[in-house]
N, C-alpha and C positions, 0 to 999 in steps of 0.2 A: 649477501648479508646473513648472520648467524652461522651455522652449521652447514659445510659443505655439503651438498646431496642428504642434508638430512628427510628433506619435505618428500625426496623421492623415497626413502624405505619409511615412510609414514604414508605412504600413498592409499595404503589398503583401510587406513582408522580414517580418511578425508569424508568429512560430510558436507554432503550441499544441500541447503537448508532454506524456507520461503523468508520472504524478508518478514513475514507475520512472526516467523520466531522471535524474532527482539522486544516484540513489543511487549512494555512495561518494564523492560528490564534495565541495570545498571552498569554502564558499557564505557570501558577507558578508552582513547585514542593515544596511540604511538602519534602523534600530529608528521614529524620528521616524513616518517615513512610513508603516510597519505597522500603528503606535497608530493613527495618524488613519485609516487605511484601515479597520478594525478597528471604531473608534469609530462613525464614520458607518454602518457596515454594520450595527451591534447596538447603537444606542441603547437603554436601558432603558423597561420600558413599567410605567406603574401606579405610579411611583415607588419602584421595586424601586432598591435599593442596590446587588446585586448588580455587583461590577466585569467587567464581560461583557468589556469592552476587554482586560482581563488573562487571564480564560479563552478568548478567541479565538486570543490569541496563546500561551497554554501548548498548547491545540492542532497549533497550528500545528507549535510548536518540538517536538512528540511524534511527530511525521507522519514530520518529520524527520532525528530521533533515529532511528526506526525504519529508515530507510533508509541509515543510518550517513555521515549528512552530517555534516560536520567545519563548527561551527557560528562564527561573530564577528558580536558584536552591536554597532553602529558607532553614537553617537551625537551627536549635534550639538556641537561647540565654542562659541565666541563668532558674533557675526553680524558678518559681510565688510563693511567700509566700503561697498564699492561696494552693496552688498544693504539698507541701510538705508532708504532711501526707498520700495523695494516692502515690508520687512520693517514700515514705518510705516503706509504705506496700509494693509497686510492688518489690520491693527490699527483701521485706521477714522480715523486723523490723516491730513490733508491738505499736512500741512506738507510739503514736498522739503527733503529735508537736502543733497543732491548734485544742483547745480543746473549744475557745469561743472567742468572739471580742477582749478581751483585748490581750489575746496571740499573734492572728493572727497582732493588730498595732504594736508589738513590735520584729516580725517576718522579717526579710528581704527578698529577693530571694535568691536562693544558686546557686553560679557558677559551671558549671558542672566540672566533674573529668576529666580533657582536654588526660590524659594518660590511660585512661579505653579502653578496648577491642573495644566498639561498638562507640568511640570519634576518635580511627583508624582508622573505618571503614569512616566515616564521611571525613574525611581529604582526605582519598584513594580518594572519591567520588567526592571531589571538584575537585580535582586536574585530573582528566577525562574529567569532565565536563568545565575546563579551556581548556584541550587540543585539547578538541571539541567547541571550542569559545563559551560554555556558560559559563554567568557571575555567581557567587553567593554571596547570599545576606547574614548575619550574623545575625538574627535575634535578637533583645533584649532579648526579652524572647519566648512565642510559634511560633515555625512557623508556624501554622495553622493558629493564627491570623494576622501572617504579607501578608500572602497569601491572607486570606478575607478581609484584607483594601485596597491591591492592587486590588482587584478583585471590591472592593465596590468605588471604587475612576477611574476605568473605566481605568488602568494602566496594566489591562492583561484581558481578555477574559472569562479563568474562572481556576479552581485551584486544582490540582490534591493532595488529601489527603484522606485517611480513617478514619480521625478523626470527626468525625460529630460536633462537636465543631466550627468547620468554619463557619455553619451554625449562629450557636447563634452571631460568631462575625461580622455577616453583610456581607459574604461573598452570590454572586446571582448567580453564576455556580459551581458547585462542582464536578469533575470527580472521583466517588470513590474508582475506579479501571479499567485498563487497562489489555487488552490481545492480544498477538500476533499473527501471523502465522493465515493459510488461515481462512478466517471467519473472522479479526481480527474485536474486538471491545473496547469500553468504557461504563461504568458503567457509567450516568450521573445526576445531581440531578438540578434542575431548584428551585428555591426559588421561582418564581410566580405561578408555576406546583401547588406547597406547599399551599401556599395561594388560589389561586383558587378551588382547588380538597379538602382540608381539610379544611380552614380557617385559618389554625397557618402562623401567622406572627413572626417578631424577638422575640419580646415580651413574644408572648406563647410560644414559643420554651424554652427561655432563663426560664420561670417558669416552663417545664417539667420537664428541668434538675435537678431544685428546688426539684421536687417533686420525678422523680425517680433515681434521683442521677447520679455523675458524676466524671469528675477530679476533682473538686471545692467543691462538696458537697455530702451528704451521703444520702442518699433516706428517704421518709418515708415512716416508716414503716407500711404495710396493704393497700400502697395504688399502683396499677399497673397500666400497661400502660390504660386500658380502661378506668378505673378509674381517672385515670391522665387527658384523656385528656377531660373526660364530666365536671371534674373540669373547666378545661381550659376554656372550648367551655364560659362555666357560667358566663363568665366576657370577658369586650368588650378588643379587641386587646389595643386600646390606652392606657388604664385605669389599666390593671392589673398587671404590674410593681409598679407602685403610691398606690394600694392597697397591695402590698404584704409590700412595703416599710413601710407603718403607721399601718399595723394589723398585721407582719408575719405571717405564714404558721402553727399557732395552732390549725386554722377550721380542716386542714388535717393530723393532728397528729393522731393516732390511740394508746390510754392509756387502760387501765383495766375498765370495766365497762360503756364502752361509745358502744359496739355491737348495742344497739337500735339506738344511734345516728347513727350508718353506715350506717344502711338502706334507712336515708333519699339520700344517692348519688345515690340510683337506684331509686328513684320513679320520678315524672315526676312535680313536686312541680317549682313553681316561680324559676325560678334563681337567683335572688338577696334573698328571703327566703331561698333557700337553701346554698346560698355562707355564709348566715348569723349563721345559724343553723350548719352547722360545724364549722365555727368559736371556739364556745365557747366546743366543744369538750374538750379542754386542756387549762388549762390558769397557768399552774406552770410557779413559780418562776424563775427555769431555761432555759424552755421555749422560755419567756418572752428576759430573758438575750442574748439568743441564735438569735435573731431577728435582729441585729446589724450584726450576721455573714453575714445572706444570704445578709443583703444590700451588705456589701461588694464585696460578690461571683457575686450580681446583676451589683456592676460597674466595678467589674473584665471584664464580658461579653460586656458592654457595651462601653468601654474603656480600651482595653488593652495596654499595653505597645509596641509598634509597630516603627518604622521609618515611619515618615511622608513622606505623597508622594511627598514633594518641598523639602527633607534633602538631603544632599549631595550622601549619601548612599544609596536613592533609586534611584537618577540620575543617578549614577555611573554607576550602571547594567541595567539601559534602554540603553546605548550604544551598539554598532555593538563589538563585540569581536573576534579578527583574529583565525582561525583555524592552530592549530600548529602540523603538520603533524609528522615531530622529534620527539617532544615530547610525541606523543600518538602512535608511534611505542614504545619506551622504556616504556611506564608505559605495551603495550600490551606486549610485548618482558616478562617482570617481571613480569607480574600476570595472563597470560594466555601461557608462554611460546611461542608466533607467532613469525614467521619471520615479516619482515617490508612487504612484497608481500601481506602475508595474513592479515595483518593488511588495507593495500590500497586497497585492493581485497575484505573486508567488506563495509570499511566504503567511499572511494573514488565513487561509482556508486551514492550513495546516499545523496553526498555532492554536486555533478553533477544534480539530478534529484531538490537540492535543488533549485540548478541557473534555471531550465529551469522555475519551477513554477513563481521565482521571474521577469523571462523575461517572462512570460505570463500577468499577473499581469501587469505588466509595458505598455506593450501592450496594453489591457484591458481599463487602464487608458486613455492613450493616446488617444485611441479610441473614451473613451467614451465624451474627451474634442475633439475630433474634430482634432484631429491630427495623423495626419499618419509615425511617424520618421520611415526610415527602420531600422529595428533590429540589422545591423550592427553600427548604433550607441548609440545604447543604452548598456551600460557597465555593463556586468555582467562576474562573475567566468566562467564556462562551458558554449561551445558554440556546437550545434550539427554540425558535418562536413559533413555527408550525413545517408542517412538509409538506413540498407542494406535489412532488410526484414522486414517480418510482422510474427506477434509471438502471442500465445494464453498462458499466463499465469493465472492457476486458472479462466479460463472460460472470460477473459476479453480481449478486443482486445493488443495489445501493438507493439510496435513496436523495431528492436533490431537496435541501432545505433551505428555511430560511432562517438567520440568526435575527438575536436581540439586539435593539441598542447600539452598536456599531456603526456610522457609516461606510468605513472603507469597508465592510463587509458586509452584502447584502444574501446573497445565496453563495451553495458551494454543495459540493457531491463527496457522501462519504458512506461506507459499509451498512448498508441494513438489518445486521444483524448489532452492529457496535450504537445503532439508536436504539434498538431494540433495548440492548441492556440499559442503557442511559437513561432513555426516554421511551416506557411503555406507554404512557400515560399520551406520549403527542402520536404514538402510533398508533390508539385506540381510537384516538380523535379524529386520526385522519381517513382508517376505514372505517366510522362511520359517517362522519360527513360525504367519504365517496360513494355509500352504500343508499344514502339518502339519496344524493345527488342522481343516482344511478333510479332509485324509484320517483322522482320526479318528471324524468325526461320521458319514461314507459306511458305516466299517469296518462296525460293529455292528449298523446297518440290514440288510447282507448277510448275516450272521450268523443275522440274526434270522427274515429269511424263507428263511433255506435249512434252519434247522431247525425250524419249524414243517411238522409237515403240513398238509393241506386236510383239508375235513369228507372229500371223495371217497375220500382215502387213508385215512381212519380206516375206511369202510365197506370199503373191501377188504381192512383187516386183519380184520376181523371176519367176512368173507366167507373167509378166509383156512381158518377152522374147519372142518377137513374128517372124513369120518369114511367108514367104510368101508360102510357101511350107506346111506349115501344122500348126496345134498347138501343145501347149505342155502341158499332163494333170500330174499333179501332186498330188500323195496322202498321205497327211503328217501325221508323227507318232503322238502323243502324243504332245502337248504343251511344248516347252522347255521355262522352267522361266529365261534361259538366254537371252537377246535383246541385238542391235547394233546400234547403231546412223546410219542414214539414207547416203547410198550411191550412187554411180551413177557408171550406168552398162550399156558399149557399148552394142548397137543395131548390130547384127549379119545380112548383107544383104544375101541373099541364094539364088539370083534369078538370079545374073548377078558370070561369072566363076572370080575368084579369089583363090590368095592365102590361105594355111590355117592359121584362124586368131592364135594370142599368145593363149598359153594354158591357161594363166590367165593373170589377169587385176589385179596389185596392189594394187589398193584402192576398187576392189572385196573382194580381199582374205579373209581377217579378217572378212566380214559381211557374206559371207560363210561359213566359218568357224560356225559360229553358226549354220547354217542354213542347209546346208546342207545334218546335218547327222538328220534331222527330214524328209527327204525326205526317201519314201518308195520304190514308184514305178516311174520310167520313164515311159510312152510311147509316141511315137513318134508317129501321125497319118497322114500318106501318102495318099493326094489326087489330082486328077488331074482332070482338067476337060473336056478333053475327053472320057476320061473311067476310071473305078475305077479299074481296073485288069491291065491296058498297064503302066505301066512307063519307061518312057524316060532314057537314061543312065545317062545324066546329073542330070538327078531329084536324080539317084540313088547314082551318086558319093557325089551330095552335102551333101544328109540325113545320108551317110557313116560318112561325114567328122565331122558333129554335133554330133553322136555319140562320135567319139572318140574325139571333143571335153569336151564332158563332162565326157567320163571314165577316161579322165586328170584331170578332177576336183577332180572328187571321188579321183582319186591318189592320188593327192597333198595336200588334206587336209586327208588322211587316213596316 
């Protein structure tokens, strides 16, 4: 399709580009060339029904949506007189309908067969593309060239087609294929890349085709792509249209017995000498005759039949077109078999991720004029209601939110940096509420071990018991990882006669309890201070009375 071997001496201006590039931007569809591209790539296997052709491309066009590309779906017209005889071959008919000038004036275009196989598919596609609010356009005749006059009139951004043809019609972005899923990318082609890195401007392009043939024309023969373009390079961009018009293209005929003339295209001779000296290569009759064609195929390129960009019909679909949620459940329901869930459960997150770009954007603007409106007034689809977390998809930050209002939409994962813009205000909200959250859960742990004691501190309140009669040494087992909040323990007087005290103290029990059974050894050490041998009876009944104070304790907690 388009220019033979053109895409290969453009190979050095090819860029491959992140699919982030498109986003916000205004992007035509060749639709024709998508199908087939589409088709070929996802043939059906097992003789699955499945129309894959139509779910590659509702893909496609969700990829898109999601990065808030402003969508036109461009479709085929009638077919170009002049296109009729490659349009026949590819059909498998040998016949040549356009055999010389006179044929091709008396040639019309042919309207296509509206009930053919691949005219169904076309229709399927539009009607997708309606139920996903893009508009489409109905081309007159090529849609590659209705695409490169929107593109060359500054009415879309740049033009997605395989057809290199777009090129020749003035078209200055060309996306020549797209790819999805991680990594995704675009194939992309710059027309100034062209001109800069090569020198071919429209001009030479439109004289390649000339020379190595195309939709429009048949190549000549002997002469190839190298060949073609030192041709080319030999005459100035402005000029070599005006001379191909008054001299056709007999310098580069390759006839019987002209070999010696070939040689002058390699040597390194004047260019205007050598544009001269092939010249006369060929000069038949029929030739001659045949030089009327290429004008023609020349103002095929340079004027094609197209919708001007002030017709009603290109107005039409520069409009906002409503998304019809019904209606793209039932085409998904019948050609992919979904329920209406998983049809909102594709395409709803990314109709949502479309609102937030276009409320960044908005923002953005606002900004950049000096105005601050809060977000809540500015009117968009999806509005973020809070974020619940932070998310790593394919190595990029994002964040998983949750939407307003909606049922089919409850959460859904999109760029961190694209709520950022949208939404500072839910991203302030949400570290701080997690900064809180975060000093909440610290708080009580603190708390928690500053009022526990240790077992060591429970043994020195109980070591604490002193008495005037002696001390009491204590030799505790092993650490018990059990503790008890902090209690308070009558002082036992020993020195004046009294009753015997309660065997135990309530608000004791329980912090003995733990404690107690880490104790090994009692003893009691009796001293006086008259002699260490004489005590007193009194000394002796009291120190009686402590013991069997505490063989009550052992009791009552054994």
């Amino acid at each position: 399709m388009g220019v033979k071997k053109l895409w290969d001496i453009l190979e050095s201006c090819k860029q491959t580009l992140p699919l982030h590039h498109l986003q916000n931007k205004r992007v035509c569809i060749d639709l024709s060339c998508w199908l087939v591209q589409i088709h070929n790539a996802s043939k059906p296997h097992n003789g699955s029904r499945e129309k894959l052709y139509l779910r590659g491309l509702f893909h496609r066009l969700r990829t898109l949506i999601a990065l808030n590309c402003s969508l036109i779906l461009v479709a085929d017209g009638s077919i170009p007189a002049i296109k009729l005889s490659t349009y026949r071959k590819r059909l498998g008919t040998e016949c040549e309908v356009l055999q010389d000038g006179r044929n091709s004036q008396k040639t019309t275009s042919l309207q296509r067969n509206m009930g053919s196989e691949f005219s169904c598919m076309i229709k399927e596609a539009k009607a997708l593309g309606v139920a996903l609010g893009i508009p489409c356009l109905d081309g007159l005749e090529e849609a590659e060239a209705q695409c490169a006059l929107l593109n060359s009139a500054s009415l879309c951004d740049g033009c997605f087609t395989a057809d290199s043809d777009a090129l020749l019609f003035g078209a200055r972005t060309v996306y020549r294929d797209i790819h999805l899923g991680e990594g995704g990318f675009v194939v992309c082609y710059e027309m100034a890349d062209i001109e800069r890195k090569l020198g071919f401007g429209r001009n030479s392009l439109i004289t390649l085709a000339l020379l190595l043939g195309g939709d429009y024309s048949q190549k000549i023969h002997g002469v190839g792509p190298e060949v073609a373009c030192k041709l080319v390079r030999s005459i100035d961009e402005k000029n070599i249209l005006q001379r191909i018009a008054l001299e056709g293209l007999a310098f580069a005929r390759k006839t019987k017995g002209t070999k010696k003339k070939e040689g002058l295209l390699s040597c390194d001779a004047d260019k205007e000498n050598e544009w001269n000296s092939l010249q006369t290569m060929c000069s038949s009759k029929k030739e001659h005759e045949s030089d009327e064609y290429y004008r023609q195929v020349i103002e095929a390129y340079l004027k094609p039949k197209c919708h001007l960009p002030n017709s009603p019909a290109v107005e039409r679909v520069l409009l906002q077109y409503p998304f019809q949620q019904r209606e793209l459940q039932k085409i998904c329901a019948h050609a992919f078999g979904w329920t209406p869930d998983k049809t909102d459960e594709y395409i709803m997150p990314k109709i949502a991720e479309r609102d937030v770009r276009r409320l960044a954007n908005l923002r953005s603007l606002s900004l950049a004029l000096g105005v601050q409106a809060p977000y809540q007034h500015i009117r968009v689809g999806y509005r973020i209601a809070a974020i619940v977390k932070p998310r790593k998809v394919q190595g990029k930050e994002c964040f998983e939110v949750a939407w307003e209002g909606d049922p089919c939409l409850k959460t859904s994962v999109i760029p961190a940096d694209l709520v950022k813009s949208a939404f500072p205000e839910k991203v302030e909200e949400f570290m701080s509420r997690k900064a809180e959250t975060k000093k909440k859960n610290k708080k009580p742990k603190k708390m928690q071990k500053e009022s526990k004691p240790t077992n060591s501190e429970s043994c020195k309140i109980i070591s604490g018991i002193d008495t005037q009669l002696g001390e009491l040494s204590i030799t505790p087992k092993r650490p018990s990882k059990k503790t008890c909040m902090p209690i308070s323990i009558e002082t036992i007087d020993l020195s004046t006669p009294s009753p015997s005290p309660p065997l135990v103290k309530h608000d004791a029990v329980s912090c003995l309890a733990s404690t107690a059974r880490d104790i090994d050894v009692i003893n009691v050490i009796e001293t006086d201070t008259e002699t260490e041998n004489e005590v007193s009876p009194e000394h002796e009944r009291k120190a009686k009375e402590l013991r069997l104070f505490l063989d009550s304790i052992r009791t009552e907690l054994s």
